[in-house]
C-alpha positions as CSV (number, residue, x, y, z in Angstrom):
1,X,48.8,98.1,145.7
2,X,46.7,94.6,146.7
3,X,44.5,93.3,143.8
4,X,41.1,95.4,143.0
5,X,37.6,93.1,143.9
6,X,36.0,92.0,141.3
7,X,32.1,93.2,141.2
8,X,29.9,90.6,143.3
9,X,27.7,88.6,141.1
10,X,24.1,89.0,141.1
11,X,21.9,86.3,141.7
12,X,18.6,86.4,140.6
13,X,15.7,86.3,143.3
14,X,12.7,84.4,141.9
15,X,15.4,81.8,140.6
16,X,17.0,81.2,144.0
17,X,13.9,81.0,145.8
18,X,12.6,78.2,143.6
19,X,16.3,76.5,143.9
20,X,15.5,77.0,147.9
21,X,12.2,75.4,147.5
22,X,13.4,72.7,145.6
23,X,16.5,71.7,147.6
24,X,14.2,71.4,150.8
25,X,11.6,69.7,148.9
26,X,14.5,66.4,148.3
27,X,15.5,66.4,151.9
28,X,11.9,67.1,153.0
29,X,11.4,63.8,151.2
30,X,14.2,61.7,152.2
31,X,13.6,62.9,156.2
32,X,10.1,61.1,155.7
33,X,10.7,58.1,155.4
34,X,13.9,57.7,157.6
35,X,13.9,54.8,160.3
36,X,14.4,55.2,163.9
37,X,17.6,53.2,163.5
38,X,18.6,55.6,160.6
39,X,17.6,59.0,163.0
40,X,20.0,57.6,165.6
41,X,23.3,57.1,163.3
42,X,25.8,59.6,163.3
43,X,27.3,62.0,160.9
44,X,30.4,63.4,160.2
45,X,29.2,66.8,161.5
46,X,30.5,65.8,165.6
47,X,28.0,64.6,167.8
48,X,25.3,65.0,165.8
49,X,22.9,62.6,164.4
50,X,20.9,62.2,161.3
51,X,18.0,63.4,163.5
52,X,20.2,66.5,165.0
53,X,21.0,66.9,161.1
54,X,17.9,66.8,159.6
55,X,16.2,69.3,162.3
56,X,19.0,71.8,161.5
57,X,18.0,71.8,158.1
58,X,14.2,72.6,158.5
59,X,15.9,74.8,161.4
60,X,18.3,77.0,158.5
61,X,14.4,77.2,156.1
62,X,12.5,78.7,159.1
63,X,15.0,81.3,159.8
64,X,14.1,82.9,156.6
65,X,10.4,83.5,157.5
66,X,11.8,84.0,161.5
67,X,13.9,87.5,159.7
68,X,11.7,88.5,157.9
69,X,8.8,89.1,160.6
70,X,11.4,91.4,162.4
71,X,11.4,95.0,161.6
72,X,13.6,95.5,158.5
73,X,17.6,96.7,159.8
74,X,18.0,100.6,159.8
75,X,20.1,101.9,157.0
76,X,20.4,101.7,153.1
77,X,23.0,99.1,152.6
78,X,23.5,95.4,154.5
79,X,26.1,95.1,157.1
80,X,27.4,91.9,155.7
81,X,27.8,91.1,151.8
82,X,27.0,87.7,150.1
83,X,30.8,87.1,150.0
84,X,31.5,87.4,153.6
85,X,28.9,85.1,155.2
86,X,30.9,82.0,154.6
87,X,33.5,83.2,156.9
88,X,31.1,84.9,159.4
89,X,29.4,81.9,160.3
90,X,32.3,80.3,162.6
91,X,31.7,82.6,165.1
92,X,28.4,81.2,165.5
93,X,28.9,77.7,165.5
94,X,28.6,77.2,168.7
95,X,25.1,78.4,169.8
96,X,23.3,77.3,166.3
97,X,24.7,73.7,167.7
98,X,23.1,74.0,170.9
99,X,19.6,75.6,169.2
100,X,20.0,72.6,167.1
101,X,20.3,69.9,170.1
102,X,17.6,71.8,171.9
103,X,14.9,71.5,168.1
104,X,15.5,68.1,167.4
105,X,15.1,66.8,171.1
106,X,11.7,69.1,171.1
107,X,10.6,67.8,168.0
108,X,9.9,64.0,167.6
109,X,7.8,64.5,164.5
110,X,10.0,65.6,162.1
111,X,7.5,65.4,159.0
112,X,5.5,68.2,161.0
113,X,8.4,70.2,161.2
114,X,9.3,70.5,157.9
115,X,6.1,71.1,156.8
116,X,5.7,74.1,159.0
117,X,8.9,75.1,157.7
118,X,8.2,74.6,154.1
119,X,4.7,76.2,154.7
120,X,6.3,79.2,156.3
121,X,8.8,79.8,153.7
122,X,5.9,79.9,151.2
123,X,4.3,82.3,152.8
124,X,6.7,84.6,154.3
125,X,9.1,85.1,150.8
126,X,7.5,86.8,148.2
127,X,7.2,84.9,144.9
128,X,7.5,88.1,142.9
129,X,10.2,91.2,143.6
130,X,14.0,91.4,143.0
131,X,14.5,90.4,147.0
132,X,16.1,93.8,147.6
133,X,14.6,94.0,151.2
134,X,17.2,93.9,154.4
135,X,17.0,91.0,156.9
136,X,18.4,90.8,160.6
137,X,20.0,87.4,160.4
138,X,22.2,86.1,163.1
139,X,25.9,87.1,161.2
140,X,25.2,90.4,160.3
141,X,22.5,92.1,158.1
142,X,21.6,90.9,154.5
143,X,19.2,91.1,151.4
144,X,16.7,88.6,151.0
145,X,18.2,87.8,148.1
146,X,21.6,87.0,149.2
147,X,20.3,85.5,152.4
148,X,18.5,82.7,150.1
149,X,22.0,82.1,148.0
150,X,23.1,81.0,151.6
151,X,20.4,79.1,152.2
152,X,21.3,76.8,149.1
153,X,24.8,76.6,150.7
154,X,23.4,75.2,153.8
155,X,20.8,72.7,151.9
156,X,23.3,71.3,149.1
157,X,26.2,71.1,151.8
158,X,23.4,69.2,154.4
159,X,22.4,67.3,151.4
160,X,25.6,66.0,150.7
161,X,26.2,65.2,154.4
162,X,22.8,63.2,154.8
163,X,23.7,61.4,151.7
164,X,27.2,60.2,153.5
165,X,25.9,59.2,156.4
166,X,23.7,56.7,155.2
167,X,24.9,56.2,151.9
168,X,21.4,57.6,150.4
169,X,21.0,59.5,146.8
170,X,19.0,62.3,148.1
171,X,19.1,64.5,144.6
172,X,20.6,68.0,144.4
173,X,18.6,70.4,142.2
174,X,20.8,72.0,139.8
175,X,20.1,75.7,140.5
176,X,21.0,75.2,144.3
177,X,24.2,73.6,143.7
178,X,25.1,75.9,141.1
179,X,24.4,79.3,143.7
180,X,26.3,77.1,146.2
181,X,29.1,76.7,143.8
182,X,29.2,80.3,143.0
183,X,29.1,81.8,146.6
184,X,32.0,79.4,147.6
185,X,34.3,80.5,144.5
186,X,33.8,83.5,145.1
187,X,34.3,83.5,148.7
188,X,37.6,82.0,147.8
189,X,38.3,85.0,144.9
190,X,37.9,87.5,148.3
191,X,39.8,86.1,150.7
192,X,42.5,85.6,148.4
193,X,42.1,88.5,145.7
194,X,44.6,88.0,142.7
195,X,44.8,86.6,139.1
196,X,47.5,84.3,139.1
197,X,45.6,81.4,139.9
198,X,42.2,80.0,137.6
199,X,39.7,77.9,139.9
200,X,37.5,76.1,138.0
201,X,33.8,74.3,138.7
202,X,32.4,73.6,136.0
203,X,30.3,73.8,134.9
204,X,29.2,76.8,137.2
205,X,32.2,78.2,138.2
206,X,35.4,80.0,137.2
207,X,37.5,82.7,139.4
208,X,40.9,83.9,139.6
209,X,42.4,84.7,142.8
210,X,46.1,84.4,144.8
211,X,48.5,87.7,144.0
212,X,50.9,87.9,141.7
213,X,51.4,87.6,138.2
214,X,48.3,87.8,136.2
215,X,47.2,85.8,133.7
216,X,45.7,87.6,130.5
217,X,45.5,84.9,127.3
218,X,46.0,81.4,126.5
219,X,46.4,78.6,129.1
220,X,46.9,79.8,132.6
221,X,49.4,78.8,134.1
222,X,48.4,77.9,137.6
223,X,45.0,76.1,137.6
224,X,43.1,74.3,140.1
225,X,39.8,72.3,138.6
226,X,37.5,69.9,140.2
227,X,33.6,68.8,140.5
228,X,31.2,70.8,142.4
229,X,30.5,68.4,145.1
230,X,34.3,68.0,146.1
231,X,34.6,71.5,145.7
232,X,31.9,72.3,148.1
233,X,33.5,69.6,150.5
234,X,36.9,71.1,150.2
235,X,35.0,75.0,151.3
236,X,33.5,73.5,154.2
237,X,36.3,70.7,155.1
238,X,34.1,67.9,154.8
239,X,37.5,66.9,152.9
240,X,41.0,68.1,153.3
241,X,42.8,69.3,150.0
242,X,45.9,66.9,150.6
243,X,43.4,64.3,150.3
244,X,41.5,65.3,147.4
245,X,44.7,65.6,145.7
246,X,45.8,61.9,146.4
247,X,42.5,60.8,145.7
248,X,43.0,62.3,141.9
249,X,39.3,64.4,142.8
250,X,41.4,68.0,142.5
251,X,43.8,68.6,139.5
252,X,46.2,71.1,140.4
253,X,48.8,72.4,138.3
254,X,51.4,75.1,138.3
255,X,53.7,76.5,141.6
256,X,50.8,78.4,142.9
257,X,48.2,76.3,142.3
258,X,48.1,75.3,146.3
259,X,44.5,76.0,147.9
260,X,45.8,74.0,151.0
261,X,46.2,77.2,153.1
262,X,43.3,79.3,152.1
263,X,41.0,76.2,153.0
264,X,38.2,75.6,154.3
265,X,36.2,78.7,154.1
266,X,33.8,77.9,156.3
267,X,33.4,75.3,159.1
């Protein structure tokens, strides 16, 4: 009989939305003042550039408002849960990049378009609620409040990726990285369900997952830790876990505790 899933977690709306808010806020800020020069270097995400990086970001905020003018999705329950978006998105990789392409070369004010953004946001999400309303997105059908714990997956992770490419210190607000954190564990705890591995965050995270045997007291005896940043690099493979490993980032200890396989969970 495979393992039982565990109960998702519950994330609480007004919490997330002010993560949201303040996650876009940093980047909002950094974007501002970026230089020309600075617009036209490259990432590590393809062809992209800062500037095709930085639209997509004020492109992911807009989509919130964008779903929820649509008619809300027939039926009681959403066609995709919190823990399956990470690996729904691949399949969509390749028309967000060419929406992408197509907003930054249409956009030359960039300060403009994150206001609108921001501004829409605001208005569009309700600042009071529990976020139980269903929302057409483009992988599948979602609450509100679900679809705003993957919107602080796409603004940490964007974060992160601005900050490499030009060696900036745009901040991460605490509550975003720690719903980020979260969503990717526990993406990791479904695709793998088990308890003979411990995966640990911290300090927001802990899961077990991989079968076999299970651990119930004392020290486990296969466990994976590391920080959240290289843990959300490793989900998205910004880095590769051989890597991590030989850069001492990832501990890893016992037979099982091997993450190379069920890596990255989302591209």
């Amino acid at each position: 009989m495979p393992p039982a899933k565990k109960r998702p977690r519950a994330y609480d709306y007004l919490r997330t939305r002010t993560a949201v808010l303040a996650q876009f806020g940093h980047v909002r800020d950094a974007v501002a003042v970026l230089t020309p020069e600075q617009l036209a270097a490259p990432t590590r995400l393809g062809d992209w550039t800062v500037r095709e990086l930085a639209a997509h970001v004020a492109m992911g905020m807009s989509s919130v408002a964008r779903s929820l003018a649509l008619p809300e999705p027939p039926g009681a329950k959403p066609g995709l849960v919190l823990v399956e978006w990470p690996a729904a998105t691949a399949a969509y990789a390749a028309p967000i990049s060419e929406d992408v392409v197509e907003l930054a070369a249409g956009s030359p004010d960039l300060v403009a378009l994150y206001a609108e953004a921001e501004a829409g946001f605001a208005a569009a999400v309700p600042a009071t609620g529990t976020g139980e309303r269903l929302l057409a997105t483009r992988v599948g059908s979602m609450r509100l409040v679900d679809y705003l714990v993957t919107r602080t997956v796409e603004l940490t992770v964007h974060t992160d990726d601005l900050n490499a490419a030009l060696g900036l210190e745009v901040p991460y607000d605490r509550q975003a990285l720690a719903a980020c954190t979260r969503l990717l564990a526990d993406a990791l705890a479904d695709r793998a369900p088990g308890g003979s591995v411990e995966v640990r965050v911290p300090p927001f995270a802990v899961v077990q997952c991989i079968g076999g045997p299970k651990h119930t007291r004392g020290t486990p005896p296969n466990v994976v830790e590391t920080a959240p940043l290289t843990w959300l690099r490793l989900a998205t493979g910004r880095t590769e876990w051989a890597r991590a490993l030989a850069d001492a980032e990832v501990g890893a200890s016992g037979e099982r505790a091997d993450l190379a396989a069920l890596l990255p969970l989302m591209g």
